[in-house]
N, C-alpha and C positions, 0 to 999 in steps of 0.2 A: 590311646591317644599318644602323639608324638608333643618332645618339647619343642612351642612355638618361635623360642629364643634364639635367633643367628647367631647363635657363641663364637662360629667363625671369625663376624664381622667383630666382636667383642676383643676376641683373644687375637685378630689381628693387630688391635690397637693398642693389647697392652703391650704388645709385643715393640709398639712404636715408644711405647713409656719407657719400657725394658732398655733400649738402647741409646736411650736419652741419659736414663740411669748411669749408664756407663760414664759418661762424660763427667758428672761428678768426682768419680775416683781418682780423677787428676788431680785434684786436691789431694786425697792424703800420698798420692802418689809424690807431686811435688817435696811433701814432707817427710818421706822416705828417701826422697835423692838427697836431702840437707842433713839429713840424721844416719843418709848410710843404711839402714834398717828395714827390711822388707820389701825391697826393691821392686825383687819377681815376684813375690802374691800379688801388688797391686798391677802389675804388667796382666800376670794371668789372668786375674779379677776381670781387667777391661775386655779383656782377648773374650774370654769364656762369657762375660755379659752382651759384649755385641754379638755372640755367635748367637745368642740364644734369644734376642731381640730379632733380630733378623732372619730368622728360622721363623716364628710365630708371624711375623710380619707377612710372613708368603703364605698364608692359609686362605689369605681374601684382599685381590688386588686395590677393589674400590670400595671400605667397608661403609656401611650405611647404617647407623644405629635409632633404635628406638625407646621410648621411653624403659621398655626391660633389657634392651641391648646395655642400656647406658646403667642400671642397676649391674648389671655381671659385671661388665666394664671395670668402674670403680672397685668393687667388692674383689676383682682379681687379679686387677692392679696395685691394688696393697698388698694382698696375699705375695703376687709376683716379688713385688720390691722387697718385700722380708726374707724371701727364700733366697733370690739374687743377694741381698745382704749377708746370708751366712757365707758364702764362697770365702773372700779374704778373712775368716774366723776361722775354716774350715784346712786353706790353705796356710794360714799363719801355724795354728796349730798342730797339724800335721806330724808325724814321728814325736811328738813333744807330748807332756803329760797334763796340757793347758784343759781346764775342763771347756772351752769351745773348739776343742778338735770333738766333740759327741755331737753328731748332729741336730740332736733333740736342743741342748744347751748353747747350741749356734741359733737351731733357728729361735726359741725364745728370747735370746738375747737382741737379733733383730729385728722380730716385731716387736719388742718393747722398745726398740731404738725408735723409728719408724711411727711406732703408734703414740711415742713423745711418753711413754709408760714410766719409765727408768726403773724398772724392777731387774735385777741382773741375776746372775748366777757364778758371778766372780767374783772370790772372796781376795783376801787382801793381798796376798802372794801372788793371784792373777794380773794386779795393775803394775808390781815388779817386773813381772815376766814379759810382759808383753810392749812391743812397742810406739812408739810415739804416736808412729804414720797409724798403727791400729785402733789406738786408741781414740784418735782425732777421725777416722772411718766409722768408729760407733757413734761421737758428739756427732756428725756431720749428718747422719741418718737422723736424728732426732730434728735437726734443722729445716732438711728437709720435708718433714711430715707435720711440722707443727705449722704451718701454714695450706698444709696439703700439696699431693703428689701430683692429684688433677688438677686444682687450680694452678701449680708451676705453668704444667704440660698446656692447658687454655689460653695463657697468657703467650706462649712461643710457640704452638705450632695450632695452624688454620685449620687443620683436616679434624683439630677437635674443637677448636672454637665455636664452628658451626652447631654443633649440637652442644655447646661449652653452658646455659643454663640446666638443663637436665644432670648433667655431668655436678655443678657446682653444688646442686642443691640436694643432689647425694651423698656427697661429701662432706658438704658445709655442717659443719658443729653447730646443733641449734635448730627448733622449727622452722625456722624463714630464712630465708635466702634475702638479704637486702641488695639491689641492685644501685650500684652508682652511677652510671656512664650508661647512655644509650645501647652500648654495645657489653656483651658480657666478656669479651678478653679483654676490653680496655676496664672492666671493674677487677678483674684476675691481676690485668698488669699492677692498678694501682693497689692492690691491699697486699702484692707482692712488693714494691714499692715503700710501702709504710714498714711492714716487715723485716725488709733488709734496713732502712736507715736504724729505725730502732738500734737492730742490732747492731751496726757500726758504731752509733753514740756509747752506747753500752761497752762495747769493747772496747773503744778509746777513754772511756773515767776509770774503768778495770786498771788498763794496763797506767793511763797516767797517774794511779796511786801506788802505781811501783814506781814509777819516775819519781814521784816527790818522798819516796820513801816509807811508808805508810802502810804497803803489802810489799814485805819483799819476797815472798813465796810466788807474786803475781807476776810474773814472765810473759812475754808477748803470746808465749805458747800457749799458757791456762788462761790467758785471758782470751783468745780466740775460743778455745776451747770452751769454756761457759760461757762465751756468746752465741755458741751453738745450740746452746742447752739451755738456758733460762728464757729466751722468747718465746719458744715453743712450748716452755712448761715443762719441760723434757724431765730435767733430774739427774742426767748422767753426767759426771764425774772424772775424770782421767785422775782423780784425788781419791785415796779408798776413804776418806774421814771427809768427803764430800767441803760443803762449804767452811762446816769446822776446823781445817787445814788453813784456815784464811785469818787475815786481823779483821776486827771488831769495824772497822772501815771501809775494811768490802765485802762484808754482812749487812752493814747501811744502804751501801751502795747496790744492792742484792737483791733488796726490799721490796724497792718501788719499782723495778723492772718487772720482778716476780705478778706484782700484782695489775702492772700494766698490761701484761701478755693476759691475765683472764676476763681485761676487758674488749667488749666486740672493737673489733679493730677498722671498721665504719664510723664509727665516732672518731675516731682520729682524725681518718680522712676528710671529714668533715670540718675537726679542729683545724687543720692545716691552712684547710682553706676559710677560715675568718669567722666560720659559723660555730662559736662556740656553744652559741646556745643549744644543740646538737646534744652536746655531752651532758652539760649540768643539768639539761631537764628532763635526759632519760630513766625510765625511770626502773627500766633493769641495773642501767649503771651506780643508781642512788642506792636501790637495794643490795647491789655486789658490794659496792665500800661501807655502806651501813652493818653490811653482816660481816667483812673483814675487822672494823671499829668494835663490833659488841664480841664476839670471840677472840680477840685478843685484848680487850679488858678484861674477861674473865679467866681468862688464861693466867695473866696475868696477877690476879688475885690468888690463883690457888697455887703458881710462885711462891708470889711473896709468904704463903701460906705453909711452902715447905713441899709442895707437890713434887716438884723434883732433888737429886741426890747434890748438896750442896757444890760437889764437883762437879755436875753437869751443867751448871749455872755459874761455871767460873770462879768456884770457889763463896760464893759471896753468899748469905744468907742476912734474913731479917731488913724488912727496909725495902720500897720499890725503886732499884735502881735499875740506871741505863739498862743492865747488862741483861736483869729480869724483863725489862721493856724490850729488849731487843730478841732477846730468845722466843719469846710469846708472840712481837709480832714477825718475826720471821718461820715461827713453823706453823701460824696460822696462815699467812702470805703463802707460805710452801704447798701446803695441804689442802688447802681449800679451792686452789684452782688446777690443784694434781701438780703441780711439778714437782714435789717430792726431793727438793734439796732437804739438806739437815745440818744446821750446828749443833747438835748435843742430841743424844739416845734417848729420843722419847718415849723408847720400849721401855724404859727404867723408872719410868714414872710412874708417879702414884697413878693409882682405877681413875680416879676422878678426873683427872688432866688428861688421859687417856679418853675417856670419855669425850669429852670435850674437842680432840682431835680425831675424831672418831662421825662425831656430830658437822665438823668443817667438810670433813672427805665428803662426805655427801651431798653437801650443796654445789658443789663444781663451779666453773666460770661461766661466763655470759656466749651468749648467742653467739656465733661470729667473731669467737675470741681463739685462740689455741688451747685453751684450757679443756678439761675431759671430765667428768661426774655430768650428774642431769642437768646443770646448767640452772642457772638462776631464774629466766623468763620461765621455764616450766613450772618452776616450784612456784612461782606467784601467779600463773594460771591453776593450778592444781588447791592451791590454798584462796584464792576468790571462789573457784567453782565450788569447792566444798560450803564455804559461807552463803553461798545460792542455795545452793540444796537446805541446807538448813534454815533460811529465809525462809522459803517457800514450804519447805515441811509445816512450819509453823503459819504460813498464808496460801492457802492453797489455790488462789484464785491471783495471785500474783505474777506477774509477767517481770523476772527479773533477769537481762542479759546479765554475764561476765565482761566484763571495761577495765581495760588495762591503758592506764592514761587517757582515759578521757575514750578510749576508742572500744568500739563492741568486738569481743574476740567470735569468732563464726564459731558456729555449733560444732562443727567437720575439724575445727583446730580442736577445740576444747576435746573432743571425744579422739582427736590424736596424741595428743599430751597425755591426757589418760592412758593411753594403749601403752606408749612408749616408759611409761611410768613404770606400771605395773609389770610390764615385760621384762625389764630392767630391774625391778626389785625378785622378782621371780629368778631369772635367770642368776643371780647374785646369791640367793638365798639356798638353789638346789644345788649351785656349784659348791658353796659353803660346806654343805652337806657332805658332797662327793669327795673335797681334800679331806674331809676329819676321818671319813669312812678309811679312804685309802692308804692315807698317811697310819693311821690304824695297823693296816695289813701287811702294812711293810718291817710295822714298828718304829713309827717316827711318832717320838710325843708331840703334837700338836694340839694345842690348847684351843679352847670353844673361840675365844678372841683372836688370836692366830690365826685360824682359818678361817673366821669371818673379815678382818683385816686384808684376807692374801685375797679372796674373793671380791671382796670392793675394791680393791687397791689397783687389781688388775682390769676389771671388768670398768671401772673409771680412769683407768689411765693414771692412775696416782701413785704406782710405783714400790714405796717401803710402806711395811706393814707394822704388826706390835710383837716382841718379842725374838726370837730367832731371826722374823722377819723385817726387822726394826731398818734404819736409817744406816747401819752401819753391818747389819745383816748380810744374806743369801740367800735363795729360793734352790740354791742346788741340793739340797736334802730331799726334796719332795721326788717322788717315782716321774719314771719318764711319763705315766700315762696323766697325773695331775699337771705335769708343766707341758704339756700338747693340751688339755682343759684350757688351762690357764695364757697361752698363746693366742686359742680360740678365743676368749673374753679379751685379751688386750685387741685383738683384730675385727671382730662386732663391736668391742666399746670406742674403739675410736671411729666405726662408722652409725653407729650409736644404733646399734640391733636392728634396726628397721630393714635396710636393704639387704642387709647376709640374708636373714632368716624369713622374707621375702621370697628372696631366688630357691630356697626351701619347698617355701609350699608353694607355687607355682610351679615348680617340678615336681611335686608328689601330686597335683591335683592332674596336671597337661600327660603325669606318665601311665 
């Protein structure tokens, strides 16, 4: 048998992504003409993306997609964007001894850009060497994905809006696709819409805490620059000491963005418009801040408790202060909905507190939010259905649905939640495997928590790991064949396994 999937009409269209992509790069290009620096990568960059947009574009003059069209689609238009993303990494580093002149260490660096991961392979002499406009080209990737590529593309061009539901609920983080608007690019326009103001407000309290004095590390440039990166959950840095580079001010101010980006960003739009009741009585939303509230009070205890190295904590021991309140809820806020900022080396921390950050990474953010792990609504269907099952184990004659607010979750959801679950712990668990095996054979010590860290971290989009791998770490020690593994899980975890490994077996079954 032949494969039934028009890939043509697929890869015509990413190709129409492709060249959209490009028009991006005017940004850090602009930011190259002001600094002087990089001029021609970003020149070539645009040149070398629109050739290669417009090449793919000409495979299928009127492409017509269908529900597995629209799987390859997305699943190859990310892949696309990452690869297109290593070029200006590729071209910066060039004759130079930058570890993303290695193609392998380019393109992981961009699909961790891309997939909002922020796991890197640039250690601290990397963010020296490299410049402004490059650096503000990785934040900028991260921006653009943590709202998604498709939903951009939906929202500004018709030739995908028409098929822009299939496309969305591909993409979209989360079982459900919530529709706002009659029409699906006017729901794309507006949560693209909430997304960029977000970040506008964001970057204007950034930078006006350098105006008042308050960050003066914070420059119109970092502060653009992590507004790139904390909506999306991203992580990434143009700082090698990440948010810890920063005052205790705009670690505050850090907080509540962080955890605003892993709420479903539908509820906003909703807030905006007058219906607040929307947000406070959802009731994924109640369990997202209820479990950011109980993992950073206990966090917090094993602080005050001594969990961390007194210098990691500012110096300060004995006593629950600010500093321990703010440390606790900012790498709970960090980790838990995968953006993977950091003020202080949690790798350095006692097992326990560890632990505990270990136990966040797994619960991810909300449906519909930018955030990456299994998402909060999963795990409160997953933990109802299991209290069913044991109901009825024990009443066998009981007819008990799953009700999530008041509403009956359908059988077809319940037993996809489940798939996606399991898929997702499996897939996590054999890759774990596979780093400890290979890092083995090369000779790189990797510890049991190590490589189970690098494996959740990446296959959740959460970016730093524990140890070597830590906050202030590098993923450049591991073999080129663990970080193409580890690429592969940042690019299924941000489409959240279902559609990659889909277009799998409907290729092995149709071949």
């Amino acid at each position: 048998m032949t494969w039934r999937i028009d890939w043509q009409a697929s890869v015509s269209l990413v190709g129409t992504v492709v060249k959209y992509l490009a028009l991006t790069m005017l940004i850090p290009l602009a930011v190259a003409l002001i600094y002087r620096e990089d001029i021609w990568v970003f020149v070539a960059s645009i040149l070398f993306t629109v050739a290669i947009g417009l090449s793919l574009e000409q495979l299928e003059d009127d492409p017509d997609i269908g529900p597995e069209e629209a799987l390859l689609l997305v699943s190859l238009a990310w892949l696309a964007a990452a690869i297109v993303g290593t070029i200006p990494y590729l071209l910066a580093g060039y004759g130079t001894e930058s570890t993303l002149a290695h193609p392998v260490n380019a393109l992981f660096e961009s699909m961790s850009g891309f997939t909002t991961t922020g796991a890197t392979v640039m250690g601290e002499i990397g963010f020296e060497r490299h410049s402004h406009a490059l650096l503000l080209w990785r934040q900028l990737t991260q921006w653009l994905g943590g709202m998604g590529i498709i939903v951009l593309m939906i929202a500004i061009l018709p030739e995908l809006a028409v098929n822009g539901a299939q496309l969305m609920q591909t993409e979209a983080p989360g079982p459900e696709l919530q529709k706002l608007t009659p029409k699906i690019a006017e729901t794309a326009r507006a949560l693209w819409l909430v997304y960029f103001w977000f970040t506008v407000v964001y970057i204007c309290l950034l930078y006006g805490l350098h105006l008042v004095g308050l960050a003066p590390e914070m420059n119109f440039y970092n502060a653009v620059a992590h507004g790139f990166t904390t909506l999306p959950t991203g992580g990434f840095s143009p700082e090698a000491d990440s948010i810890a580079a920063f005052s205790a001010a705009v670690q505050w101010v850090v907080i509540p963005f962080m955890v605003i980006a892993g709420v479903n960003f539908a509820l906003f739009w909703h807030a905006l418009r007058g219906e607040f009741r929307e947000l406070v009585s959802d009731t994924e939303f109640r369990a997202y801040a209820g479990a950011i509230a109980v993992f950073t009070a206990v966090l917090s205890v094993l602080l005050v408790r001594g969990a961390a190295p007194a210098l990691e904590i500012g110096g300060e021991t004995g006593g629950l202060t600010e500093n321990t309140i703010r440390q606790a809820a900012f790498q709970i806020g960090s980790l838990l909905n995968s953006t993977g900022y950091a003020t202080s080396d949690f790798a350095q921390w006692e097992t326990n507190a560890q632990i505990v950050l270990l136990f966040a990474m797994f619960v991810g953010g909300s449906a519909g939010s930018t955030g990456g792990g299994v998402k909060v609504i999963r795990w409160l269907v997953v933990f109802k259905a299991i209290r069913r099952e044991l109901f009825v184990a024990a009443h066998p004659n009981a007819v008990r649905p799953v009700r999530l607010a008041g509403h009956v979750i359908d059988e077809d959801a319940v037993r996809g939640i489940f798939a996606f679950t399991l898929l997702y712990l499996l897939l996590f668990g054999v890759s774990a495997v596979f780093l400890a095996v290979d890092s083995a054979r090369i000779g790189y010590d990797l510890s049991t928590l190590e490589a189970v860290s690098a494996s959740l971290a990446t296959i959740g989009n959460i970016g730093p790991g524990f140890g070597s791998l830590g906050p202030f770490g590098s993923y450049l020690q591991f073999s080129d064949a663990s970080k193409l593994l580890m690429t592969f899980l940042m690019w299924v975890g941000r489409l959240e396994i279902v559609p990659v490994l889909a277009l799998f077996i409907s290729g092995l079954e149709q071949s």
